[in-house]
ZAMARTOR-354353 format. One record per residue (C-alpha): residue in three letters; residue number from 1; x, y, z. Coordinates in steps of 0.2 Angstrom, whole numbers, plus 5000, padded with zeros to 4 digits. Example, Ala and Ser with C-alpha at 12.3 -4.5 7.8 and 13.67 -1.06 7.14 Angstrom:
BEGIN
 resn resi    u    v    w
  ALA    1 5062 4978 5039
  SER    2 5068 4995 5036
end
This chain:
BEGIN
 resn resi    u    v    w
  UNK    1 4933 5218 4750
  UNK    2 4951 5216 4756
  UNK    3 4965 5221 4745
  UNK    4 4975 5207 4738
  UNK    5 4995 5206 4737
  UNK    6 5003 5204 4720
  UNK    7 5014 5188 4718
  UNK    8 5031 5200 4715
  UNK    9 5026 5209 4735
  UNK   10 5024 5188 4742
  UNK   11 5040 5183 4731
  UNK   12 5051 5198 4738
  UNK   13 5048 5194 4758
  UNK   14 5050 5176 4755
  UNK   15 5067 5178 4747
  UNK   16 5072 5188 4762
  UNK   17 5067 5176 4773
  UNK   18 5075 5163 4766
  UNK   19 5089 5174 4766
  UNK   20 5090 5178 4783
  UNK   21 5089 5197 4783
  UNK   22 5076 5199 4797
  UNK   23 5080 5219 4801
  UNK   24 5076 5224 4782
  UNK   25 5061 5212 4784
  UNK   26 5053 5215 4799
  UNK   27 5047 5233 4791
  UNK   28 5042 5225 4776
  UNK   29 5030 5211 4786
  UNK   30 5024 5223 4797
  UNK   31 5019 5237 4780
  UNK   32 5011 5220 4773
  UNK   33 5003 5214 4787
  UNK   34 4994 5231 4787
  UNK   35 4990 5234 4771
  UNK   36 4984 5213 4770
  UNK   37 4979 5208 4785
  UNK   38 4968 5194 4780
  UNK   39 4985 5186 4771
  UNK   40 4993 5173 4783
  UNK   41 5011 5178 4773
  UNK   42 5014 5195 4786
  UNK   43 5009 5185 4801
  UNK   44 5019 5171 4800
  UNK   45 5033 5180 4794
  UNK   46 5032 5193 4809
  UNK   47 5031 5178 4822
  UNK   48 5045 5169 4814
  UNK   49 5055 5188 4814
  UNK   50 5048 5190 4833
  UNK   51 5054 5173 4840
  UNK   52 5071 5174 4834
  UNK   53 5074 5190 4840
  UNK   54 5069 5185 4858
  UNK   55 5052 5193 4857
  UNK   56 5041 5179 4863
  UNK   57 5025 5188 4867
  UNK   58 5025 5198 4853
  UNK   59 5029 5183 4841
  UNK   60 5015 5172 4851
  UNK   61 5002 5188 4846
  UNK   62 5008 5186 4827
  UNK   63 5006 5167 4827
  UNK   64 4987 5168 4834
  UNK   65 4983 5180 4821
  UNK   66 4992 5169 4807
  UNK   67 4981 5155 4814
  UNK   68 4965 5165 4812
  UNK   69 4966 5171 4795
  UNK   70 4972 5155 4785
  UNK   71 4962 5140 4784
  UNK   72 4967 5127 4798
  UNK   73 4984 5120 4794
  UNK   74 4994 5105 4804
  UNK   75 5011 5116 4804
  UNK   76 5005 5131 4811
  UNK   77 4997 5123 4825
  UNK   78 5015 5115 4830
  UNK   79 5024 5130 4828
  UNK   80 5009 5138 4840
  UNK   81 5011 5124 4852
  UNK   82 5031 5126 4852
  UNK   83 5029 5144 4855
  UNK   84 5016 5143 4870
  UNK   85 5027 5128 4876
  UNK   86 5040 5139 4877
  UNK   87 5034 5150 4887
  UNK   88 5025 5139 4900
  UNK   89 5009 5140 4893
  UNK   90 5006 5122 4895
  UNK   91 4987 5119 4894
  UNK   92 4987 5131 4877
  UNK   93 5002 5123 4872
  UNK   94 4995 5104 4872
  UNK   95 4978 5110 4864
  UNK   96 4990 5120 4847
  UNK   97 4998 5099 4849
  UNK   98 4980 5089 4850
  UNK   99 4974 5103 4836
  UNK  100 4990 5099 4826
  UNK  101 4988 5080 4827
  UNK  102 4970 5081 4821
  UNK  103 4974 5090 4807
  UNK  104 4987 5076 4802
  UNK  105 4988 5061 4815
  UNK  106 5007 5059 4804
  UNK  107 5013 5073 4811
  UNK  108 5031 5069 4815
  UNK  109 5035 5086 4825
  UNK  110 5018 5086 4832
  UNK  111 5022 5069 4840
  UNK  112 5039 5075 4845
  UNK  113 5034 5092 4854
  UNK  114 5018 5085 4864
  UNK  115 5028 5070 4868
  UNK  116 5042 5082 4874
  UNK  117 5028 5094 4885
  UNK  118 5019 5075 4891
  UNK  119 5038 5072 4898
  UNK  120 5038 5088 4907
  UNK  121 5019 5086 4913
  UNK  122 5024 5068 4921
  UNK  123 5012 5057 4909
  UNK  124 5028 5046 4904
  UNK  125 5015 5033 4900
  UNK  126 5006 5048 4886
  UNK  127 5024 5055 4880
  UNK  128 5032 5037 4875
  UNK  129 5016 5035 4863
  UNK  130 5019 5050 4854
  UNK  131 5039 5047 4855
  UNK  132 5037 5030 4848
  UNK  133 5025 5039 4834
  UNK  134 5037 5052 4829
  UNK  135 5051 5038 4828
  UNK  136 5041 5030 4816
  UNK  137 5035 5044 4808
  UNK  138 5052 5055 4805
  UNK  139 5068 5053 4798
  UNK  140 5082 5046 4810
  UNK  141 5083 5057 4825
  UNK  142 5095 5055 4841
  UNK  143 5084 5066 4852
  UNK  144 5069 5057 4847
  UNK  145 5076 5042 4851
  UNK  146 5084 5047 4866
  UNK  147 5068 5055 4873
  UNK  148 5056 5039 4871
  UNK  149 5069 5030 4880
  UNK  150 5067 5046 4896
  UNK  151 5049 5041 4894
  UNK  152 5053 5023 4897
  UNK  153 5065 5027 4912
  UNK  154 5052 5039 4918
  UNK  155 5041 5021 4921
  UNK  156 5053 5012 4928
  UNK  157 5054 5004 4913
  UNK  158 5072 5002 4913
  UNK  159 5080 4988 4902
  UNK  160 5065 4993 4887
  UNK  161 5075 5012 4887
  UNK  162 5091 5003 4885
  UNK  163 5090 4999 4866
  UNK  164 5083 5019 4863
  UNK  165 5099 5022 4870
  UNK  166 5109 5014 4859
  UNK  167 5099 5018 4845
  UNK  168 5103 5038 4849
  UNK  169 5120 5035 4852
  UNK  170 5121 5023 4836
  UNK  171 5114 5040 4827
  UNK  172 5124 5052 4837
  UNK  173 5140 5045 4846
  UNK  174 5145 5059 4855
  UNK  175 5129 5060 4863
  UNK  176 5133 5063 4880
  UNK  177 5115 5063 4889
  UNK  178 5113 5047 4880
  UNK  179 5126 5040 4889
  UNK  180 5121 5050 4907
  UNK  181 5104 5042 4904
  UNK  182 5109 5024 4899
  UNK  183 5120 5024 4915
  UNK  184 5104 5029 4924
  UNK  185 5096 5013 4917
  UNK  186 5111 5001 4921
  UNK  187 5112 5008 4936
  UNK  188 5095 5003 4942
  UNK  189 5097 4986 4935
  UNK  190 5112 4985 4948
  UNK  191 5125 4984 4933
  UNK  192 5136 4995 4942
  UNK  193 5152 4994 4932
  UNK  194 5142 4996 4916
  UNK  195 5133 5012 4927
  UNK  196 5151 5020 4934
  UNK  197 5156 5017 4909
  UNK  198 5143 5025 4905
  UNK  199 5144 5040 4915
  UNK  200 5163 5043 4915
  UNK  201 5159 5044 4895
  UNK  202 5146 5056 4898
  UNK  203 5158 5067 4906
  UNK  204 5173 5065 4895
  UNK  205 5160 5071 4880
  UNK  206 5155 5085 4892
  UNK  207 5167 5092 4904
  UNK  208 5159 5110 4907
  UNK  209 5141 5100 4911
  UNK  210 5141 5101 4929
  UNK  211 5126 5090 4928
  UNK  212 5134 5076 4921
  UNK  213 5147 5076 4933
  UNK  214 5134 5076 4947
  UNK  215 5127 5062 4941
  UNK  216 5142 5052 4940
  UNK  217 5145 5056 4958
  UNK  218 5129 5050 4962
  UNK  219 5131 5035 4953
  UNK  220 5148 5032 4964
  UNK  221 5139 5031 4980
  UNK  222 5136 5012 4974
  UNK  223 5152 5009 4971
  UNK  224 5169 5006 4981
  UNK  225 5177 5021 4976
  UNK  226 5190 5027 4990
  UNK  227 5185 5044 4998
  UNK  228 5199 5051 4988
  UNK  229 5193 5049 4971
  UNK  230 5175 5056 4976
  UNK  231 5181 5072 4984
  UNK  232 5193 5074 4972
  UNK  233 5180 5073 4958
  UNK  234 5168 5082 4970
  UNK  235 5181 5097 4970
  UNK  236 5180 5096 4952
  UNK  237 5161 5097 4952
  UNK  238 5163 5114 4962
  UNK  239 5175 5123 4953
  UNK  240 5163 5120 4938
  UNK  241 5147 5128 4946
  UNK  242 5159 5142 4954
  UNK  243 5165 5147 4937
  UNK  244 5149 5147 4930
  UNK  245 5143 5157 4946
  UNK  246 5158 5168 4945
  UNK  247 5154 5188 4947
  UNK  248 5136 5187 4948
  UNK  249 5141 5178 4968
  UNK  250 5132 5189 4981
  UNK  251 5143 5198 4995
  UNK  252 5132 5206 5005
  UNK  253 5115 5201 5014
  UNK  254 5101 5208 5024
  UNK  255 5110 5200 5039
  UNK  256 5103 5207 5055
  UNK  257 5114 5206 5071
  UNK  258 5100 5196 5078
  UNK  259 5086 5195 5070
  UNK  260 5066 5190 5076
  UNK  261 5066 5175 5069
  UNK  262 5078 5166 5057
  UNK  263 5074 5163 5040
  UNK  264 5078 5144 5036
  UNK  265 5077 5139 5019
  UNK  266 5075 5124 5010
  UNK  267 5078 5118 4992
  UNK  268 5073 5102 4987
  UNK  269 5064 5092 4972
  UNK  270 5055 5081 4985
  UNK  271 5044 5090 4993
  UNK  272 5029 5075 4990
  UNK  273 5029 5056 4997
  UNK  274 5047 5053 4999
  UNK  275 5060 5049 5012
  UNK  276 5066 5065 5009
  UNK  277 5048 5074 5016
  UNK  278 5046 5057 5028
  UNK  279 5062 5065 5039
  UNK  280 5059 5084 5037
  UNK  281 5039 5085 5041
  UNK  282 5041 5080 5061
  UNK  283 5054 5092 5063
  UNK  284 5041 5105 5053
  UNK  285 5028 5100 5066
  UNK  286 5038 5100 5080
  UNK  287 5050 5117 5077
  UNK  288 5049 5133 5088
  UNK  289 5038 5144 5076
  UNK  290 5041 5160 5087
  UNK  291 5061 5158 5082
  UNK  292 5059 5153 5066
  UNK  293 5053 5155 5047
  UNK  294 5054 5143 5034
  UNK  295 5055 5143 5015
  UNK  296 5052 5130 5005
  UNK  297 5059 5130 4986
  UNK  298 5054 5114 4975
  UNK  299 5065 5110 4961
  UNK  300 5048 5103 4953
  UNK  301 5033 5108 4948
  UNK  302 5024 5089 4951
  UNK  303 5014 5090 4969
  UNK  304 5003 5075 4977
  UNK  305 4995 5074 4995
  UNK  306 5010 5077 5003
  UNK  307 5017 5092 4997
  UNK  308 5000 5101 5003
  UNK  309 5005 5096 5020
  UNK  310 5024 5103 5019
  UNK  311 5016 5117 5009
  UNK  312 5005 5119 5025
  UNK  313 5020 5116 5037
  UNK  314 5032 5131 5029
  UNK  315 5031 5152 5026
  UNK  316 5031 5151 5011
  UNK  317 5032 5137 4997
  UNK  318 5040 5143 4980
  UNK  319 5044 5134 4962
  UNK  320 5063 5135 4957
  UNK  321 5059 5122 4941
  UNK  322 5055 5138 4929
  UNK  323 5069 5147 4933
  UNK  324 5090 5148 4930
  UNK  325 5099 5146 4942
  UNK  326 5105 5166 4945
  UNK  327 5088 5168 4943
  UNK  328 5082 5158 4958
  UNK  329 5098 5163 4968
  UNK  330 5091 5181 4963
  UNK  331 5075 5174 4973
  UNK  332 5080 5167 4987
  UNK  333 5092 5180 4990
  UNK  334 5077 5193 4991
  UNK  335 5069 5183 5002
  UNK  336 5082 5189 5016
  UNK  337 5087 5169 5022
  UNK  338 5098 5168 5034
  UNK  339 5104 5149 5032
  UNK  340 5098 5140 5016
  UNK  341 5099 5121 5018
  UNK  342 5102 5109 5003
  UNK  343 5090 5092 5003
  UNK  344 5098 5084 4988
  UNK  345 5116 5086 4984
  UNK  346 5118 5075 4967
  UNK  347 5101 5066 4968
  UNK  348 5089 5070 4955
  UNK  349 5083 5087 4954
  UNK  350 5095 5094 4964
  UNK  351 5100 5112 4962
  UNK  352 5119 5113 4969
  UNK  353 5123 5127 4956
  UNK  354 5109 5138 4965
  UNK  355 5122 5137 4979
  UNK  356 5137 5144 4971
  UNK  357 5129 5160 4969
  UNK  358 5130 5161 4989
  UNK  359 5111 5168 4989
  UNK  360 5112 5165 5008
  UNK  361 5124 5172 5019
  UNK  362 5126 5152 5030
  UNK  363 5122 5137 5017
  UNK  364 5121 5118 5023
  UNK  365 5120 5101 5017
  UNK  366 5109 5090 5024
  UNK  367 5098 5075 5023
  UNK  368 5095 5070 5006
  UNK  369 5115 5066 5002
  UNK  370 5126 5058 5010
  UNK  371 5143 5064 5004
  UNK  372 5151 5079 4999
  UNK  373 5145 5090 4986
  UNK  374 5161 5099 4982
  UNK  375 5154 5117 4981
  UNK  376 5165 5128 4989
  UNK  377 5151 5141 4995
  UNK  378 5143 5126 5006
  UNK  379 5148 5130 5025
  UNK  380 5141 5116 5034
  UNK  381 5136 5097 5033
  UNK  382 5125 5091 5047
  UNK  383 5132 5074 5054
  UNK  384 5131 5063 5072
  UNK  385 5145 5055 5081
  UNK  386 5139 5039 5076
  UNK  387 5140 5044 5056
  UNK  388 5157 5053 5059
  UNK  389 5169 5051 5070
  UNK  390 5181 5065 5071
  UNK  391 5193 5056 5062
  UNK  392 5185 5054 5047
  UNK  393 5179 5072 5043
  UNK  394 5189 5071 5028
  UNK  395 5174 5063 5019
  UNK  396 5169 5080 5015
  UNK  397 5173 5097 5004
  UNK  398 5160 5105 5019
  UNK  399 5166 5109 5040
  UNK  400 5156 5095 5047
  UNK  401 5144 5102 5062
  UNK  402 5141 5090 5073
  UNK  403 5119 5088 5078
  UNK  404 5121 5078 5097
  UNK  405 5112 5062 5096
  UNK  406 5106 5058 5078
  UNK  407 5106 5067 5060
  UNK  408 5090 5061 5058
  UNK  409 5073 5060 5064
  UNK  410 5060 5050 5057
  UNK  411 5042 5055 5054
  UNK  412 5031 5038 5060
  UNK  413 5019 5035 5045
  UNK  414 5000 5037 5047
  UNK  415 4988 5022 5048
  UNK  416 5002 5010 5048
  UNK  417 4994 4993 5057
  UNK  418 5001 4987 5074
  UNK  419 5015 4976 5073
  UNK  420 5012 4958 5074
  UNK  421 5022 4941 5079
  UNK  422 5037 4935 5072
  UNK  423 5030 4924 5056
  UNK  424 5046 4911 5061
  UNK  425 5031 4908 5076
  UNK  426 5021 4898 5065
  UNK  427 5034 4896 5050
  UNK  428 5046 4887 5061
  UNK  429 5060 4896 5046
  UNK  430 5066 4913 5044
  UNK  431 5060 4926 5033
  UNK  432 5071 4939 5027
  UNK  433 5068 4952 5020
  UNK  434 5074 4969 5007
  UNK  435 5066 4985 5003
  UNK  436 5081 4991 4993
  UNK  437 5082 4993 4977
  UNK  438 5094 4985 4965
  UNK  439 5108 4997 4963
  UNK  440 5112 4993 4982
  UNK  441 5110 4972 4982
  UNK  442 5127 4971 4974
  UNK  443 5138 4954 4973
  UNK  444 5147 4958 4988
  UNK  445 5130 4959 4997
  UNK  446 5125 4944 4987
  UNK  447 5138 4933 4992
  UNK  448 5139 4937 5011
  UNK  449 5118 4933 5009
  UNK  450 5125 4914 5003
  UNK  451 5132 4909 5017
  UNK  452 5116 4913 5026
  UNK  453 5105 4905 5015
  UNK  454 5116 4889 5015
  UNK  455 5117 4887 5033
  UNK  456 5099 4889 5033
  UNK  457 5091 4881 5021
  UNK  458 5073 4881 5024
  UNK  459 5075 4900 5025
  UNK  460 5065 4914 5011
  UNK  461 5068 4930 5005
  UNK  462 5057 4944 5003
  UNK  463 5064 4956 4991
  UNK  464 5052 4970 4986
  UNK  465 5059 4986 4977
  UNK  466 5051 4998 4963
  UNK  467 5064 4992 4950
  UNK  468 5054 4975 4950
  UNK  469 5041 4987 4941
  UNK  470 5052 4980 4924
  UNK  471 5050 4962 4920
  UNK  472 5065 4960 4914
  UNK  473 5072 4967 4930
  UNK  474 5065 4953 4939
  UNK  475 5072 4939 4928
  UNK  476 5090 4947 4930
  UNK  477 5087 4947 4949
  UNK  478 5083 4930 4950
  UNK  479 5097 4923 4940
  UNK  480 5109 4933 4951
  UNK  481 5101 4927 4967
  UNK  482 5104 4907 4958
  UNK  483 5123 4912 4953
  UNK  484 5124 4915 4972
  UNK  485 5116 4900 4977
  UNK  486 5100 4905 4984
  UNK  487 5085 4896 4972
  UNK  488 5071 4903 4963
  UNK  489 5057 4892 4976
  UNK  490 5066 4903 4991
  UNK  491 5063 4919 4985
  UNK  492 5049 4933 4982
  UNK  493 5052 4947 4969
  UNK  494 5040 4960 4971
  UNK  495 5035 4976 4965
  UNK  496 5031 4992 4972
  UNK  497 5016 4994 4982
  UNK  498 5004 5009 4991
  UNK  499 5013 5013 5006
  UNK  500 5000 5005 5018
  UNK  501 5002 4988 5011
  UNK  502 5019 4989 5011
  UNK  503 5020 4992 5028
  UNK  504 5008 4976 5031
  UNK  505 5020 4966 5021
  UNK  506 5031 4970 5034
  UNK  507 5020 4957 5047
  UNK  508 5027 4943 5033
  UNK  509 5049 4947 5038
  UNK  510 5057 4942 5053
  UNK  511 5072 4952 5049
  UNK  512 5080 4966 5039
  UNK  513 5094 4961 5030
  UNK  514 5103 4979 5026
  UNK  515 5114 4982 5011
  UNK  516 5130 4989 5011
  UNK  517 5140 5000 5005
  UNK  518 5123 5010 5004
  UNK  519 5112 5005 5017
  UNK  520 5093 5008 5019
  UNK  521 5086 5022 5027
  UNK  522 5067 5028 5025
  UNK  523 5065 5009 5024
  UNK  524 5075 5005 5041
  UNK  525 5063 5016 5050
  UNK  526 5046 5010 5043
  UNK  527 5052 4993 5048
  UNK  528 5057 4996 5065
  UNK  529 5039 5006 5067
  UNK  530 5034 4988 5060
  UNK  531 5043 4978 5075
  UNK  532 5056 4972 5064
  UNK  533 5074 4976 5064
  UNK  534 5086 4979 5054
  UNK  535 5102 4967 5055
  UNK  536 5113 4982 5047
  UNK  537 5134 4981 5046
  UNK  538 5146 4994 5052
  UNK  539 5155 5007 5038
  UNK  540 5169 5018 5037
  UNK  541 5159 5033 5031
  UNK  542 5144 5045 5032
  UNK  543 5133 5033 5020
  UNK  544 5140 5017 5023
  UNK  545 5136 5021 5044
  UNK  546 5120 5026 5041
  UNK  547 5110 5010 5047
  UNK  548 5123 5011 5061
  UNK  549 5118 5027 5065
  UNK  550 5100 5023 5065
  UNK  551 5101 5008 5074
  UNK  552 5112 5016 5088
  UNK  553 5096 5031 5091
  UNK  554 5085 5019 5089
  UNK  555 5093 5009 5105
  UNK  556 5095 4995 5096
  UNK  557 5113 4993 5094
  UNK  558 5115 4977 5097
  UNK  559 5109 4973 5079
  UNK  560 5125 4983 5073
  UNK  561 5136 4970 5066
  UNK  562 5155 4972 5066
  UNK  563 5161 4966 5049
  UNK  564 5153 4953 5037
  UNK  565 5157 4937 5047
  UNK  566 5150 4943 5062
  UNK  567 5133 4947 5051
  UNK  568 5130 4931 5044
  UNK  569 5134 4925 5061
  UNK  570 5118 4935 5068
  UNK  571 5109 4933 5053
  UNK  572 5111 4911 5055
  UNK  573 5107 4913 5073
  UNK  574 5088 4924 5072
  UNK  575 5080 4906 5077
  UNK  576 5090 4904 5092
  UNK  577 5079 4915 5103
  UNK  578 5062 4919 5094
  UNK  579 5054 4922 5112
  UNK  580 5065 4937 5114
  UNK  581 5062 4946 5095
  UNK  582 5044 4941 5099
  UNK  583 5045 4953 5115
  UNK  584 5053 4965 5104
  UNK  585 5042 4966 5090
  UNK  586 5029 4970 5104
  UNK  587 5037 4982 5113
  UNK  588 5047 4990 5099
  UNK  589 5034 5005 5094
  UNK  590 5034 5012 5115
  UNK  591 5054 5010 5116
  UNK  592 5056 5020 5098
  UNK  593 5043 5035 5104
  UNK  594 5056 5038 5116
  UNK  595 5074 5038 5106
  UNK  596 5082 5053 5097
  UNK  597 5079 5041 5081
  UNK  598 5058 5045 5085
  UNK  599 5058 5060 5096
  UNK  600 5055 5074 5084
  UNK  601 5053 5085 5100
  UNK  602 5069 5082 5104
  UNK  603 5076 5084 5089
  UNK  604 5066 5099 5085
  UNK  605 5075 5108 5101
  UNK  606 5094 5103 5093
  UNK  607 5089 5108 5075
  UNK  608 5085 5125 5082
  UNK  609 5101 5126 5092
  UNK  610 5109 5119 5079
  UNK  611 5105 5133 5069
  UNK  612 5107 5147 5080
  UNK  613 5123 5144 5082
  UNK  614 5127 5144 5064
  UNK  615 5120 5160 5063
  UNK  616 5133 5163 5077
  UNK  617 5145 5156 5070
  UNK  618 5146 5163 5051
  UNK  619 5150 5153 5034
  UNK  620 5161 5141 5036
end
């Protein structure tokens, strides 16, 4: 028969505890947990002392014998889960979280925790039920509020997140992810101005969140800030993730004179079907192998179809999303790469700060941005001619390093059906059409889509865009599509679809109308694949020229209008010569298999001399 503790031995550890004085404790709980060790009392105690002093393992080996002793209790099954959570154990921790709500389904901290792990898991759909319930449940919380509307955000759900928003920062003013996340929602619901608020409030509450400033930097690639302010603010970015870099920089590298094979590396959260992959798996494919190794470090943990086939492409494909930043600069630096390249910039899920620690001895921005990330340990952006002219190599805190025909080379997706007629053929009226979401269809782009739509007036738009996901999105769109003149009976808001049946939807357009100042990209390709081009405007930087820059390696640069007047003027005229866009649309997938735009061989043989001779050439 176990030995039982008098009351006087419980009262004396519990007033310590509550006193704080774990080092005179911890001897105490581990004598008690000894001498009782059917009591719960040592064991929670000795898991409570454990975690706050940094001692996870141990504390998670206390808190599964605390479990086993006492009788099955709600609370300890939270703190369990929080503990497992903590330490990655995910599966383990959302079992402690389904045992806890089972125990008592009013849980508010059960709710929370598994909605927070359902976040991390991408279940959006799982977390916000449990968020909603520990908003009901508990006493006013910001976070809780603020993380039932990332839930919402997470589905696309964005206007529904935007009074969670306010409701955190009702409770908590000086909220500053509150205000990063609810410049995220207006920003997909095209309110740009409200977007650019919000996220300049985010940074005055934060100014040592190099995050937040990332994102508001993001969020100025929508707007018509001058190059000025966006370097400038870039800079500032830099100096941020330098500071916090500071002496753990590396200096030295296993850099060989000339080494076997270079060591590319590249970091990235979009290693899975997305533009990002849609542009880097043909150069995978088609690279040199004997002259090159590639590394491939997600930001992410989520994975689908696609990342099997980058994850079959590369060397070697690690996970970045569990680790620090010095800790994953620690990685890639023992990896020995040579050149690490940057797929992200300010996007989400980018790791800029990985790059102030210099892990690599040459580091480059490409692809996935499309202005400058302000990090002063970033050598190189890769640009074309066509993207940026020599005179405008300003745009960027990086040397621009010029590729020869194109910066891009598009992967041609699989299974995509052959492109068919013009639909005008049988229509006898145009259809245009967008794949561009609703931070790019701004006023500007409205208003030079009114004269087109006046002068033809039998004309239809064909907008399809993920933000359409949100009802309320779609309403919002429509009313600013009336304020501009074009009616509701002209136009199709659609949502989202597989890839394949987007591309069929293609066979319903006659012509892209592009956006600007942020053109398309990914979507630009997967129309012209489709026979239909994209009737895109001339810019005076690296984002606003990328249709230009497509268009031009595509051979197609006649579509390239010069300023607005001249693309309403091309747009109006579409009808005059349907025989000819006909022709093209049937000879369009041949004539693109043989432009830089297309060729990944091609482009494969200037990648690799590309990056020989930044090896040559050193850090910038």
């Amino acid at each position: 028969m176990q030995a039982t503790p008098r009351q006087d031995e419980i009262q004396s550890l519990v007033s310590l505890f509550k006193d704080g004085q774990m080092t005179e404790l911890e001897p105490l709980a581990k004598k008690f947990s000894d001498q009782y060790p059917g009591h719960g009392l040592g064991w929670m105690l000795l898991g409570a002392i454990y975690k706050a002093g940094k001692r996870p393992l141990d504390a998670l080996g206390a808190q599964l014998k605390a479990i086993e002793v006492m009788p099955p209790k709600a609370e300890l099954y939270s703190n369990l889960g929080n503990l497992q959570f903590s330490l990655d154990r995910f599966a383990d921790a959302e079992t402690s979280y389904r045992m806890c709500l089972g125990l008592d389904p009013n849980h508010p901290n059960g709710h929370y925790n598994y909605g927070l792990l359902l976040l991390q898991a991408h279940r959006p759909r799982e977390a916000e039920a449990h968020l909603r319930a520990a908003l009901r449940l508990g006493p006013g919380s910001a976070p809780i509020a603020y993380h039932a509307a990332v839930s919402l955000l997470d589905q696309k759900q964005f206007s529904q997140a935007i009074p969670l928003l306010h409701r955190a920062l009702e409770l908590q003013p000086d909220y500053a992810e509150a205000h990063d996340s609810l410049s995220f929602a207006f920003l997909h619901l095209g309110r740009i101005d409200d977007a650019l608020r919000e996220a300049e409030a985010a940074v005055a509450l934060g100014p040592e969140n190099a995050l937040l400033l990332g994102n508001l930097l993001f969020t100025l690639n929508f707007s018509t800030a001058s190059t000025a302010d966006v370097v400038g603010k870039a800079r500032a970015y830099g100096e941020l993730v330098s500071a916090k870099a500071g002496a753990g920089r590396f200096s030295s590298w296993s850099r060989k004179a000339a080494p076997g094979k270079l060591r590319i590396g590249f970091v990235s959260g979009d290693f899975k079907g997305h533009p990002v992959s849609f542009f880097l798996m043909g150069l995978l494919e088609a690279i040199d192998r004997s002259r090159f190794e590639f590394f491939a470090y997600s930001t992410v943990r989520f994975e689908d179809d696609y990342t099997q086939k980058v994850k079959a492409a590369v060397d070697s494909f690690q996970l970045l999303s569990l680790t620090g930043d010095e800790q994953a600069a620690q990685q890639i630096h023992e990896d020995g790469v040579d050149i690490l390249i940057d797929l992200a910039g300010h996007t989400g899920h980018g790791r800029l700060p990985v790059f102030a620690f210099r892990p690599a001895p040459v580091q480059v921005s490409w692809l996935g941005y499309f202005a400058a990330t302000g990090v002063a340990q970033m050598d190189y952006v890769l640009v074309d001619p066509v993207a940026v002219p020599p005179a405008e190599v300003g745009q960027f805190t990086e040397s621009a390093w010029y590729l020869p025909d194109t910066r891009l080379c598009f992967t041609p997706p699989d299974g995509a059906p052959e492109p068919g007629p013009p639909p005008a053929l049988k229509n006898r009226y145009p259809t245009f059409g967008c794949y561009q979401g609703l931070p790019k269809v701004n006023d500007q782009v409205l208003e030079c889509w009114r004269t087109i739509f006046k002068a033809l007036p039998r004309a239809r738009l064909r907008w399809q865009c993920m933000q359409f996901t949100d009802p309320q999105a779609r309403t919002l769109a429509a009313a600013r599509l009336r304020r501009h003149g074009i009616a509701d009976h002209r136009v199709e808001l659609l949502q989202s679809e597989s890839r394949l049946d987007y591309l069929r939807s293609l066979a319903q357009v006659d012509l892209i109308l592009d956006t600007f100042p942020f053109p398309g990209g990914t979507t630009t390709c997967e129309a012209l694949w489709m026979g239909v081009p994209t009737l895109t405007l001339a810019g005076h930087n690296l984002l606003s020229r990328q249709g230009e820059s497509m268009m031009a390696a595509a051979g197609l640069g006649r579509w390239i209008a010069r300023d607005r007047a001249h693309y309403q003027a091309m747009a109006i005229a579409v009808l005059d010569d349907l025989p000819a866009l006909t022709q093209l649309r049937s000879q369009m997938r041949p004539l693109l298999q043989k432009s830089p735009l297309f060729d990944n061989r091609r482009f494969a043989r200037n990648f690799e001399q590309a990056m020989q001779d930044l090896w040559r050439a050193g850090p910038g």
